[in-house]
DRENPA-3360 file (N, C-alpha, C; in nm, 2 decimals, always signed):
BEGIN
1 = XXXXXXXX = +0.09/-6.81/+0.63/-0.02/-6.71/+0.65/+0.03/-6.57/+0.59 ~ +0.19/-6.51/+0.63/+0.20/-6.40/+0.55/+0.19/-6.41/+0.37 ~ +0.26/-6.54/+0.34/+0.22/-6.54/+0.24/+0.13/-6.54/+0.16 ~ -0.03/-6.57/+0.21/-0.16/-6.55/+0.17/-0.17/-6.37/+0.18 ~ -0.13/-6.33/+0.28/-0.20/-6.19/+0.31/-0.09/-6.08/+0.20 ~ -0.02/-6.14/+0.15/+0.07/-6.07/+0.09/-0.05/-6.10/-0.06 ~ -0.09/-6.19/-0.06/-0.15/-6.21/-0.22/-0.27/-6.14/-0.22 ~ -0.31/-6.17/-0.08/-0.43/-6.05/-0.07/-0.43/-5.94/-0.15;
9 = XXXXXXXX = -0.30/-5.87/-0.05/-0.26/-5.70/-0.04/-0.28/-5.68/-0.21 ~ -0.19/-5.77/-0.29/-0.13/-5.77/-0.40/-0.28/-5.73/-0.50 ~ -0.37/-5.86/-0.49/-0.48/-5.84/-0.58/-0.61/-5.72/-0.54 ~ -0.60/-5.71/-0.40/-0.71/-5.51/-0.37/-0.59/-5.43/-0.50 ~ -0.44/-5.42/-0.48/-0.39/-5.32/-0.54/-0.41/-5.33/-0.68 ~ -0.38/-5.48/-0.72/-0.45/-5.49/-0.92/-0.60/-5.44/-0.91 ~ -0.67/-5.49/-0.84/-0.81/-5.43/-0.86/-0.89/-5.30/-0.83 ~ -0.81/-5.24/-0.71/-0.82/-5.08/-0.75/-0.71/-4.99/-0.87;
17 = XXXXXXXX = -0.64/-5.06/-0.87/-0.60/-4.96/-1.00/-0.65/-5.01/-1.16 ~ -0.71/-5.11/-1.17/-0.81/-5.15/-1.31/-0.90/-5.09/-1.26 ~ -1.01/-5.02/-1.18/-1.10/-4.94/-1.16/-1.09/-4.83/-1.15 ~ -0.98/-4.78/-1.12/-0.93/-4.60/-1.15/-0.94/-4.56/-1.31 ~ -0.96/-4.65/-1.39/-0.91/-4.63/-1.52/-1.13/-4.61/-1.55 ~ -1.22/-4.65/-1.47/-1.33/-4.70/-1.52/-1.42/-4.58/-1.44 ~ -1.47/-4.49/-1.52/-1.49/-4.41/-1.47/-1.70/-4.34/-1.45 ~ -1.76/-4.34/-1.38/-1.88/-4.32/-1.49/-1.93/-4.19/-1.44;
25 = XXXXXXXX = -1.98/-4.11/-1.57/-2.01/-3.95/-1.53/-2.16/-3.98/-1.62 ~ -2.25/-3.87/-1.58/-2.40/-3.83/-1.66/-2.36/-3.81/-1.76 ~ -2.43/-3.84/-1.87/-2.40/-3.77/-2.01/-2.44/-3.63/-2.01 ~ -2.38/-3.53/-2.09/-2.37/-3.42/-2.10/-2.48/-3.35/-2.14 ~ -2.53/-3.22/-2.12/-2.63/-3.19/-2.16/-2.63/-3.13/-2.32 ~ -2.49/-3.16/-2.35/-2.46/-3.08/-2.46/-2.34/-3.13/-2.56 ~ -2.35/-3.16/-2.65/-2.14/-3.15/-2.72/-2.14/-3.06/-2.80 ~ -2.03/-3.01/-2.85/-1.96/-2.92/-2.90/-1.93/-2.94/-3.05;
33 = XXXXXXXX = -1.98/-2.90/-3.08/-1.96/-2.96/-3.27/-1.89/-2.79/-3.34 ~ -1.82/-2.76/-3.44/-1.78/-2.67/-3.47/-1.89/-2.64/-3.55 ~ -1.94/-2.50/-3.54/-2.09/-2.43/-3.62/-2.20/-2.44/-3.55 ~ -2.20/-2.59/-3.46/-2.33/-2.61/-3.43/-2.33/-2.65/-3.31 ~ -2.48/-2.62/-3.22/-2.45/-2.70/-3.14/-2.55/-2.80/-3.12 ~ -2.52/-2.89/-3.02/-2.55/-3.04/-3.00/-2.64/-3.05/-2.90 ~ -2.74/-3.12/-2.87/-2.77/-3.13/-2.73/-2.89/-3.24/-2.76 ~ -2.91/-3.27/-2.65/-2.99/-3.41/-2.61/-3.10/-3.44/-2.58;
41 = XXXXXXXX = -3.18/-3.32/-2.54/-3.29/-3.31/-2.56/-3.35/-3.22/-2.71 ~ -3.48/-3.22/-2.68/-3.56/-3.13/-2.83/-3.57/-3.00/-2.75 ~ -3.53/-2.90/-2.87/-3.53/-2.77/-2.85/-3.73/-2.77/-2.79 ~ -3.73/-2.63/-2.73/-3.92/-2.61/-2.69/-3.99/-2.55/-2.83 ~ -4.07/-2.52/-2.79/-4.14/-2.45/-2.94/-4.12/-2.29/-2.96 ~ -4.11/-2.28/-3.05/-4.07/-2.11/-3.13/-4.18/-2.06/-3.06 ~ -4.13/-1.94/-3.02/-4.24/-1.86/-2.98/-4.29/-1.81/-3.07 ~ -4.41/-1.76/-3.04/-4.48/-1.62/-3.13/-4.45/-1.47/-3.13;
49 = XXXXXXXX = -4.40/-1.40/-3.16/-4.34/-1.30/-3.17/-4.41/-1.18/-3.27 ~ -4.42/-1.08/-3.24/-4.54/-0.93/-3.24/-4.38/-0.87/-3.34 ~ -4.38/-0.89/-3.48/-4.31/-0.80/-3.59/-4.35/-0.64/-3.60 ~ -4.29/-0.59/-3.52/-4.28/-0.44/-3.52/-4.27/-0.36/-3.68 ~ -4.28/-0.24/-3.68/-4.21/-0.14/-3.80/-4.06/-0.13/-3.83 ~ -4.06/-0.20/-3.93/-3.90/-0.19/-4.01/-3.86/-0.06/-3.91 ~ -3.73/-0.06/-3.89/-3.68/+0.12/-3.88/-3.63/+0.18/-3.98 ~ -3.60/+0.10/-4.08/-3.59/+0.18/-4.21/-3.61/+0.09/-4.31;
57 = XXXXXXXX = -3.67/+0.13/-4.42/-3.71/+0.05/-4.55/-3.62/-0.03/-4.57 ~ -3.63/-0.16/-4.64/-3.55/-0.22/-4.66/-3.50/-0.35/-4.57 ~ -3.50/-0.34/-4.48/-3.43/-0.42/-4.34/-3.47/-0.54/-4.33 ~ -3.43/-0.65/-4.26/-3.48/-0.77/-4.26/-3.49/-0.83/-4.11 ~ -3.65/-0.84/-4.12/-3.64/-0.91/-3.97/-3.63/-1.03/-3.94 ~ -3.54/-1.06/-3.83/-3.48/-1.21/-3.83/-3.56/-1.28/-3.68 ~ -3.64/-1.33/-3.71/-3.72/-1.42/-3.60/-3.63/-1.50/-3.53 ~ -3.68/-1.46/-3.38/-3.63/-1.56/-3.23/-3.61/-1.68/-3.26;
65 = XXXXXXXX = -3.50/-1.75/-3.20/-3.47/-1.88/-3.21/-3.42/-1.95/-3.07 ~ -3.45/-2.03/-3.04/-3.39/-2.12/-2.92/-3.27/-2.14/-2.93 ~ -3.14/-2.09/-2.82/-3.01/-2.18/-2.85/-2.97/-2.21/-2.76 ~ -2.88/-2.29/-2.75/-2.83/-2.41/-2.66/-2.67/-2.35/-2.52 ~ -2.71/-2.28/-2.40/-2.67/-2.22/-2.33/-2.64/-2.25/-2.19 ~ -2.54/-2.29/-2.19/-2.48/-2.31/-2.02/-2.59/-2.43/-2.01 ~ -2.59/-2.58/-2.04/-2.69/-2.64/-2.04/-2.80/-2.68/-2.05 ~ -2.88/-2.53/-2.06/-3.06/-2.55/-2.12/-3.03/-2.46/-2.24;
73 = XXXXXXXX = -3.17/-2.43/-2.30/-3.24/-2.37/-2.42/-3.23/-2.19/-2.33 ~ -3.18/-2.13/-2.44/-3.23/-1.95/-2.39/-3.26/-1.89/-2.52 ~ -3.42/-1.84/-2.49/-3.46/-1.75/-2.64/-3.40/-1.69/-2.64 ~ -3.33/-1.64/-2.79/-3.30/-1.52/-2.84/-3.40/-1.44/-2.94 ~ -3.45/-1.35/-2.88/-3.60/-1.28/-2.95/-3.51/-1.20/-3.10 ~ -3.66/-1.19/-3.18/-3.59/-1.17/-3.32/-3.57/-1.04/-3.31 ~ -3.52/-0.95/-3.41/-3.50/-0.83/-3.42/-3.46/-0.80/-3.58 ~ -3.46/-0.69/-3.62/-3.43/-0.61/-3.73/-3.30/-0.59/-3.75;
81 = XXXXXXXX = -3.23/-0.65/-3.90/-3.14/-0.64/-3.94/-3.09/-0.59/-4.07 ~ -3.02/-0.49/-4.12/-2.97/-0.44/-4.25/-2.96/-0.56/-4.35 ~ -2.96/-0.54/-4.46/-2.97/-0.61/-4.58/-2.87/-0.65/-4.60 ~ -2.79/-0.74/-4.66/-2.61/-0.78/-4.70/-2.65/-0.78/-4.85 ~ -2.59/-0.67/-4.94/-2.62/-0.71/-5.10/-2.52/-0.83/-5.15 ~ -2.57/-0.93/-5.22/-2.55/-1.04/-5.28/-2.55/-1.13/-5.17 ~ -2.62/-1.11/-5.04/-2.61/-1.26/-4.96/-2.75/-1.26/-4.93 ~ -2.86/-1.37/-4.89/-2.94/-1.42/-4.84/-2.91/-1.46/-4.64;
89 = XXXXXXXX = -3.04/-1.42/-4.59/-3.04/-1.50/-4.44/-3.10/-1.64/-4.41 ~ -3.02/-1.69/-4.35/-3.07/-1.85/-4.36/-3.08/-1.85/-4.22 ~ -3.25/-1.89/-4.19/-3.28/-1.88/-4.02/-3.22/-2.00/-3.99 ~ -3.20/-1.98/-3.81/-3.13/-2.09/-3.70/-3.26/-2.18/-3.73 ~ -3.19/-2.31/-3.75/-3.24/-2.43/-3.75/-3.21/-2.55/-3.67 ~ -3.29/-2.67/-3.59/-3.27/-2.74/-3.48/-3.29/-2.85/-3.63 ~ -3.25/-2.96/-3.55/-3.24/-3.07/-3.67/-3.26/-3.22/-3.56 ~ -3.27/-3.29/-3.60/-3.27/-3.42/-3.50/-3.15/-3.55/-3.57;
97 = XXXXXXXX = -3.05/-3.55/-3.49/-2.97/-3.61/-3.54/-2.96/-3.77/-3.48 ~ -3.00/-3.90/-3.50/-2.97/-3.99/-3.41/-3.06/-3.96/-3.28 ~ -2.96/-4.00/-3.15/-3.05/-3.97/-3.04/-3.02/-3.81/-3.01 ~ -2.99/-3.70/-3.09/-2.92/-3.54/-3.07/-3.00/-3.43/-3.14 ~ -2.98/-3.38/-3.10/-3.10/-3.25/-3.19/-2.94/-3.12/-3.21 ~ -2.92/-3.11/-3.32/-2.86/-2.99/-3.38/-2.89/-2.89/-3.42 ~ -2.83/-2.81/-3.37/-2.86/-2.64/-3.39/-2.76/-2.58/-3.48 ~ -2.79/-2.51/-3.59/-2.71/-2.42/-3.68/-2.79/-2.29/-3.65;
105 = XXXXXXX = -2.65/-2.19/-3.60/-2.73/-2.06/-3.63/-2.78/-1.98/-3.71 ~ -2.85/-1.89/-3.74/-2.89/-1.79/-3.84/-2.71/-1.74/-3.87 ~ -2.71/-1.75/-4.03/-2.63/-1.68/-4.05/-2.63/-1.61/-4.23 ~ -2.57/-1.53/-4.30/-2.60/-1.47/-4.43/-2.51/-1.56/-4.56 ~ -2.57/-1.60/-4.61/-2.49/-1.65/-4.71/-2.47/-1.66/-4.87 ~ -2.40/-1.68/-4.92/-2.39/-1.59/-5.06/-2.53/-1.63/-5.16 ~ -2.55/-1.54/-5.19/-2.62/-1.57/-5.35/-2.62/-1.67/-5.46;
% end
């Protein structure tokens, strides 16, 4: 009889420690991509947004975009920005990747 309860003991301790290794968590609301970010649901829709007077000639207004924050979507409203000579602005763009929707942000880029 000890020798059964000893085989016992033996196989709970194989089979709790092959289950320590097996772990299961929610998928994330987000991954981490360098430039971009990742997330799992679809961004909401662009808002509409009321384009004020340049503050000074020349300037470029860069329209609100959705980005991906501590778990959900947080607008960032557009605003007025100085011109970069020899670069172009390339608005924040959501993308649908697989089952992932990618975010690249507005950023200026050469000519």
């Amino acid at each position: 009889m000890r020798l059964t309860s000893l085989k016992a003991g033996l196989g709970a301790l194989v089979l709790a420690t092959a289950l320590t290794g097996c772990v299961v968590t929610a998928r994330p609301a987000a991954v981490v991509v360098p430039g971009e970010m990742v997330a799992y649901t679809a961004p909401p829709a662009v808002r509409v947004e009321t384009i004020g007077v340049a503050p000074t000639p020349g300037y470029l207004w860069v329209g609100g975009a959705w980005f991906f924050e501590g778990g959900a979507y947080a607008w960032h409203p557009g605003h007025w920005m100085a011109p970069r000579p020899g670069y172009h602005w390339v608005p924040h763009a959501w993308r649908p990747v697989g089952g992932t929707w990618h975010g690249v942000p507005g950023h200026w880029a050469r000519n």
